[in-house]
N, C-alpha and C positions, 0 to 999 in steps of 0.2 A: 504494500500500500504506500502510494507515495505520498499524496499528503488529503487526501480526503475521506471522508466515513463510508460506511459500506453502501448507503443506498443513495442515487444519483438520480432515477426518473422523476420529472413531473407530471409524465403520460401515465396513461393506465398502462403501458405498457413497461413489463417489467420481462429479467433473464428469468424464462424458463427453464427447468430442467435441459431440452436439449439445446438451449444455445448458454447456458450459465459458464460453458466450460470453456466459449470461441475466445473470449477477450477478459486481457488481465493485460497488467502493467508491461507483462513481459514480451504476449503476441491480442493480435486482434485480426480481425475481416477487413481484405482490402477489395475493392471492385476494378480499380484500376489506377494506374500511374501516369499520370501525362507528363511528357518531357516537351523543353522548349514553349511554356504556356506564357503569354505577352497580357493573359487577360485577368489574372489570379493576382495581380499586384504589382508591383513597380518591377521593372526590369524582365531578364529572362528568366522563368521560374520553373520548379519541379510542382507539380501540385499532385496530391498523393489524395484519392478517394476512397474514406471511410463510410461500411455499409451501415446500414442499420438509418431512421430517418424514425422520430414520433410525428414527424406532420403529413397530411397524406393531402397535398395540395394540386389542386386541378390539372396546372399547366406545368407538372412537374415533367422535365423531359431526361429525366436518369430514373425510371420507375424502379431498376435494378437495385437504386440504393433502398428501398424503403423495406425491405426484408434485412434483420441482421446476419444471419445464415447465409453460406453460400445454396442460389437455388439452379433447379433444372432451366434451361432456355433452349430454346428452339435455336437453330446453326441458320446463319443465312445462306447463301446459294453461292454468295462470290465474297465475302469475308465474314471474320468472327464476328459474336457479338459485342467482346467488348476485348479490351486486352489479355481479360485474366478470366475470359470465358475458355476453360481447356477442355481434354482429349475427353474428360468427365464429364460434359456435359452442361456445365454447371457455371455460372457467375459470379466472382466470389473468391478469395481466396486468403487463408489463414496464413499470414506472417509474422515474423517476430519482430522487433524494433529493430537488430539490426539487420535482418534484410531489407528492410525500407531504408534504413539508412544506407545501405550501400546503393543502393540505387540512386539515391538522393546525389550523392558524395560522384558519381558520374559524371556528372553536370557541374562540380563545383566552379569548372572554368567559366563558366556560363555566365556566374552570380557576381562573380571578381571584375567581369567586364562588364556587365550590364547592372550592375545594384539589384540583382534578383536576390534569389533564394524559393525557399521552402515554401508551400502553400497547402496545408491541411482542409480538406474540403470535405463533399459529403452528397448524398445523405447528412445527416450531422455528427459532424466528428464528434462532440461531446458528448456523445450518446453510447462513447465508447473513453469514457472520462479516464482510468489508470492508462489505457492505453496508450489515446494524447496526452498525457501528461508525459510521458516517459519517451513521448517521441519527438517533443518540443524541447525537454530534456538535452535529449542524444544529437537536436540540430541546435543547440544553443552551443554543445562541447566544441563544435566545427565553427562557431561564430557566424551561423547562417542565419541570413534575413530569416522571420519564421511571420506567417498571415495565417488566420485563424478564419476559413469561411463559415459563417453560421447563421442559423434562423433566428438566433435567440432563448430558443425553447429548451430550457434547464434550468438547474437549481443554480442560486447564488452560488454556493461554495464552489462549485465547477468553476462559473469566471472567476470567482476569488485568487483559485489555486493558477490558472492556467494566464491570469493580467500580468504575472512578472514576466513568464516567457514568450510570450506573444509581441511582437513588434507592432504589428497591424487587424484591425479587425474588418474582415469583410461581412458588414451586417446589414442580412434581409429584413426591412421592412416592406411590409406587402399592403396590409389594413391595417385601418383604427379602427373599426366596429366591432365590437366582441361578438354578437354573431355572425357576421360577416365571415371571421377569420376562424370563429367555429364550424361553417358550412365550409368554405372554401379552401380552408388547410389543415381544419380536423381537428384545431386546440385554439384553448382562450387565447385572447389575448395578450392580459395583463402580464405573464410572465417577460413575455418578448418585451413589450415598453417599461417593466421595471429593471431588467437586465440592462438596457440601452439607456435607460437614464444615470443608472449604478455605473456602466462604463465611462460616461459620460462627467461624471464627477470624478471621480478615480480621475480623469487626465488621459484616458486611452487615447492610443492613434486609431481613428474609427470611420472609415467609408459607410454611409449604408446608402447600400442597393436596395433598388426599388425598381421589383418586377413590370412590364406596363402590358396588363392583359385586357382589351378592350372591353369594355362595358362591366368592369368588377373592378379593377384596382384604379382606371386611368377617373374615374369619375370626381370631377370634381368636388364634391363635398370629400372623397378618400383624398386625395392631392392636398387639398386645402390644411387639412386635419394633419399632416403630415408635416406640412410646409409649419406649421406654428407651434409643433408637439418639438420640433428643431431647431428651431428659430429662441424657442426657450431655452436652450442649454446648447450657447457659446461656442463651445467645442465641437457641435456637431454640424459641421457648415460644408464637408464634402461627402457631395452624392453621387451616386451612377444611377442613369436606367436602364436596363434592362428589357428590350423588345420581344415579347412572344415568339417561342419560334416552335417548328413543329420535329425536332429531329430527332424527338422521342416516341414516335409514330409507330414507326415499327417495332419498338420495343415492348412497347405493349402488346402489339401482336404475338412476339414469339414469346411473352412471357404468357398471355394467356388474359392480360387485363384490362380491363373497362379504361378508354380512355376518354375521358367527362368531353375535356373540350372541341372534342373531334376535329373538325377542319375548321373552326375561329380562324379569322382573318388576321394576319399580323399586322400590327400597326407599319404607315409606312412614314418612309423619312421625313416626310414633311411634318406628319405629327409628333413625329418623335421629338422634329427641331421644335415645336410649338410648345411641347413640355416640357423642354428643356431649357427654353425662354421662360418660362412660367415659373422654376426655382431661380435661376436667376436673377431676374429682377425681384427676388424677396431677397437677395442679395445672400442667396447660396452658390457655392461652384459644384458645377453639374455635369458631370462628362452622358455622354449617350456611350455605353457599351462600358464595357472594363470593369 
């Protein structure tokens, strides 16, 4: 145990018997490793995806992550499903900290010339808390940028533990409406905006993204609610959005799952820049993407 108490969920979702045994400080479930990512944080970055996800959010386009267990998946015709879909079948795969770090440690040129580093992503990495802890850890020994991507959704002691090794936070805001964010991503609220206001005092470096899925997040009174829940706390003055995209289409398919928002139209760049004008002149800095 590295520095937190044994129970970590704020979902009803807790380790059952047969996944209690995937993740501990030592190893966890990984879905996949992307090298060379420009959109996980500043510079050229490793971003390493943790399975397992308590939100179960419409226009999620990694369906893969929201199982913590590696599962069965259907093979496409002309490539895998994901990097770490193998000969088993299966999506998903059980590593130890330092095999992730060797992997990471590949790249180290990467990070020396471009101000990258490390990018823990997800599903939600903290949903596999000893894990990340010991793997922000192991990229701190090597002096590696380290970006934390996350929905928000977990217990304080999780940020607590994980705000000294964290460089950067990449944090989804999606809704302010509690049921809103209850229908549309499957959990309250309140946890996500008291996390991000606790970050927010604390002093964290803190991005938050904000998905823009037409006729659910992009609507004005959600925007508005956002723009002034920010605009109250100082610190949190840069944002990215986020454009709907569909390239999780198939993945539903060969996993076998319902996919809510079926063919939604992606917002196009013109609206994107019109949103992006709209945090801005509240006098936020607003990238479209990253």
């Amino acid at each position: 145990m590295l520095c937190l108490p044994a129970v970590y969920y704020l979902s009803t979702m807790t380790k059952s018997d047969s996944t209690s045994s995937l993740t501990d400080a030592g190893q966890g479930v990984i879905f996949s490793i992307k090298k060379y990512s420009m959109h996980d944080g500043p510079g050229i970055r490793t971003t390493v995806f943790l399975k397992g996800c308590p939100l179960n959010c419409w226009w999620c386009h990694n369906p893969e992550s929201k199982k913590l267990a590696p599962e069965p998946v259907k093979q496409g015709a002309n490539r895998p499903f994901s990097g770490f879909a193998g000969s088993d079948g299966k999506v998903g795969r059980i590593m130890t900290v330092d095999e992730v770090i060797a992997e990471v440690k590949k790249d180290e040129i990467f990070y020396d010339e471009s101000g990258g580093g490390v990018t823990f992503s997800g599903g939600e990495p903290l949903m596999q808390p000893d894990f990340l802890v010991a793997l922000l850890h192991a990229a701190k020994r090597y002096d590696f940028h380290t970006a934390v991507d996350t929905s928000g959704f977990a217990s304080a002691e999780v940020f607590e533990c994980i705000l000294p090794l964290t460089d950067l936070f990449l944090y989804d805001l999606k809704l302010m409406d509690d049921d809103a964010h209850r229908k549309y991503a499957g959990t309250p609220v309140a946890p996500v905006l008291d996390n991000l206001a606790w970050l927010a005092r604390s002093g964290a470096n803190v991005i938050v993204r904000i998905p823009i899925v037409p006729g659910i997040t992009d609507t004005p009174e959600n925007l508005d609610s956002i723009i002034r829940f920010l605009l109250e706390r100082s610190v949190l003055r840069n944002v990215s959005i986020l454009a709907l995209n569909h390239l999780g289409d198939q993945k539903y398919i060969r996993l076998g799952m319902e996919n809510k928002l079926g063919t939604l139209k992606v917002p196009s760049q013109e609206r994107m820049a019109e949103l992006q004008e709209r945090f801005i002149r509240k006098g936020l800095h607003c990238t479209i993407g990253g």
